[in-house]
N, C-alpha and C positions, 0 to 999 in steps of 0.2 A: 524615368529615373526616380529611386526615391528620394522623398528628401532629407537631407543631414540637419541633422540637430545635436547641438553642442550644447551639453550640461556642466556646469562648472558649480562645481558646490563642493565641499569641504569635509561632509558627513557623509560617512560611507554608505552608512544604511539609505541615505537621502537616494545616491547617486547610483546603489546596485539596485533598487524602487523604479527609476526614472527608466534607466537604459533597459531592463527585463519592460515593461511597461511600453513603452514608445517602442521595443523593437517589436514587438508584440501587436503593435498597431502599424507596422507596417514600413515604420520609419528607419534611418541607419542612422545609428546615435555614435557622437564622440564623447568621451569626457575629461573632466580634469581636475583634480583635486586643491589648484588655490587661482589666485588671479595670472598670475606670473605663468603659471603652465597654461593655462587658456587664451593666454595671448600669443602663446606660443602655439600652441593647438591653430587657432586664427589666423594667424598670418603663414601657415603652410598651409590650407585648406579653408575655403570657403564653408558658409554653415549656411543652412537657410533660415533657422530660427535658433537663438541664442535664447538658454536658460540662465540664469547669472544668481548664483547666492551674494548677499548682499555682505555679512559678517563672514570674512574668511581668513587667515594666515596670510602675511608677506604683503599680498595687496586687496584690498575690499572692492565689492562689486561695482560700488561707486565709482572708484579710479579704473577698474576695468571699462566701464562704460563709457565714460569720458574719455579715454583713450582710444577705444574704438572708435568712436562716432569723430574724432581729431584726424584717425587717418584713415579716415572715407567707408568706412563699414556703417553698410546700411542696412546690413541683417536687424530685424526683428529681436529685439530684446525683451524677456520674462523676465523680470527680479522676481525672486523669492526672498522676502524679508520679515524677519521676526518682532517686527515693531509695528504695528498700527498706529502710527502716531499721523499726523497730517505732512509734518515738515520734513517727515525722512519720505513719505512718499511722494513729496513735492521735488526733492533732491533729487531721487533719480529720475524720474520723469523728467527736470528741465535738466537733465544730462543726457538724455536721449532715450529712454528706456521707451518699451511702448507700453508694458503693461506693469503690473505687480500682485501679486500674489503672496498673503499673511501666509507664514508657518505657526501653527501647524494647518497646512492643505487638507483636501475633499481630494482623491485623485482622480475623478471625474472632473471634479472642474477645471482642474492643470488641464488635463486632456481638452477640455471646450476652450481652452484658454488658447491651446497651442491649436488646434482646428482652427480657430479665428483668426488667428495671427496669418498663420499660412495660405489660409483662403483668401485672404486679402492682398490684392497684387496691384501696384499700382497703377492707374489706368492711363491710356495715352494722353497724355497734354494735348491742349488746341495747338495749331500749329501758331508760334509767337506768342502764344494769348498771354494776353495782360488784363487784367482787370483792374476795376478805379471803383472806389464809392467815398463822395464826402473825398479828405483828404489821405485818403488811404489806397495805393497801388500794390499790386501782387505783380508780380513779375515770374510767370510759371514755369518757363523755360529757362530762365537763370533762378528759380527758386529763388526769390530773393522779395524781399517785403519795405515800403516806402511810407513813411506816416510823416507827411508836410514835409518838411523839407530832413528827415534824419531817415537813415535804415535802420529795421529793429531785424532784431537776431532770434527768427525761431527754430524751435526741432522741430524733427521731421514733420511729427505728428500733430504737433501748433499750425505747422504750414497747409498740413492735410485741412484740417479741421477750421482754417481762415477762409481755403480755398471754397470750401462745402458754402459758409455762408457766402461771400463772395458771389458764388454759382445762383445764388436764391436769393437776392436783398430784397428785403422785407418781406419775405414769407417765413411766419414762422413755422420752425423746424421743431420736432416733437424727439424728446431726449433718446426713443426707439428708432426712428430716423437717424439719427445725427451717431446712436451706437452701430447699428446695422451699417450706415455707408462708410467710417471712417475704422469701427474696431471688427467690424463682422460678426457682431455677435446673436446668436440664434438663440440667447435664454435670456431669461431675467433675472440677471443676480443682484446682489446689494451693495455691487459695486460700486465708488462714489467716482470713478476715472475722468469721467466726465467732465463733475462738476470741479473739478482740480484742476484739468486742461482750460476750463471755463476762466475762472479765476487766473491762471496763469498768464494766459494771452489776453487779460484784461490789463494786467497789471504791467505788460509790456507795451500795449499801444496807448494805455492812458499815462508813460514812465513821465511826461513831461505837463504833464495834466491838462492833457486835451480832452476833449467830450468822448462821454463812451457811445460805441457802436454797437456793439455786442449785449443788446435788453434781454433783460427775464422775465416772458409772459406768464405770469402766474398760472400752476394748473397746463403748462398746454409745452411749454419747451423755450426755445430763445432764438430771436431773430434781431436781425442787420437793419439796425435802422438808424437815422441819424437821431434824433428825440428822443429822450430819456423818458 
């Protein structure tokens, strides 16, 4: 079967680009012209990877996203967003998104963007597995995250990218490692996704100013250690 990809974007030229382009590659594309129709799109039909315009009519990709990921959609989210800033791509990302993508786009790279998203499937959980390091538990099978005595609340892909260290304490993990097992990626771009997921899930286990676990080996990537 192949797979469905839903593009929600606002600009026409954008969205008759996307769907000739992905059907072209193999895929069955939906689309929809603002937020409100894409969630209606969504909730009749499952997608496997969601393209999402950030600036749109009626409702913005941001509230699209947040609304999804509220009522359990866990398709693979694309922003496309016309701001390079750090905090608008901080915003969708801790709203669920997985990736982002500046306009104006490379249409190659949409295309490696959207190969990586779909290549990556999430792999079987240990059976029960929990993991502990210091005062930090994952709980895999209820996705669920314990730091001393409080739960901290992350998306998907905080969760993915906790478990990874988790899986390795104290080995450090090299920033091609850590892209290749968590976003699938097969190039090197100038992407900063990383270091923003980095930052992110610092800023939530250290919310009550506990020690950080999450170190940055100069030169080599970042590893799970308790010592700063």
């Amino acid at each position: 079967m192949r797979p469905h990809i839903a593009v929600i974007d606002d600009d026409d030229k954008i969205t008759s680009l996307l769907r000739r382009s992905l059907a072209f590659e193999g895929y069955e594309v939906s689309t929809a012209q603002d937020g409100t129709e894409g969630l209606k799109l969504l909730s009749q039909r499952q997608a496997d990877l969601i393209v999402l315009d950030v600036m749109m009519p009626k409702m913005d990709g941001w509230e699209v996203c947040r609304r999804l990921r509220e009522a359990g959609i866990t398709s693979p989210v694309l922003l496309l967003t016309a701001k390079d800033e750090v905090q608008d791509r901080v915003k969708g990302l801790d709203l669920g998104a997985d990736d982002y993508l500046v306009k104006p786009f490379a249409l190659e790279e949409l295309m490696a963007r959207v190969r990586a998203l779909l290549r990556r499937r999430p792999e079987k959980a240990e059976e029960s597995a929990q993991f502990r390091y210091d005062d930090l538990v994952l709980d895999v099978d209820g996705r669920e995250t314990i730091r001393g005595d409080r739960r901290v609340e992350l998306t998907a892909k905080e969760f993915d990218l906790l478990h990874l260290f988790l899986q390795n304490p104290k080995r450090v993990l090299s920033r091609d490692q850590i892209m290749e097992k968590i976003w699938g990626y097969d190039y090197s771009g100038e992407s900063n996704v990383l270091e923003v997921y980095i930052a992110m899930l610092r800023q939530k286990l250290e919310e009550q100013g506990e020690k950080r676990l999450i170190q940055t080996v100069r030169g080599a990537g970042y590893v799970l250690k308790g010592d700063s």
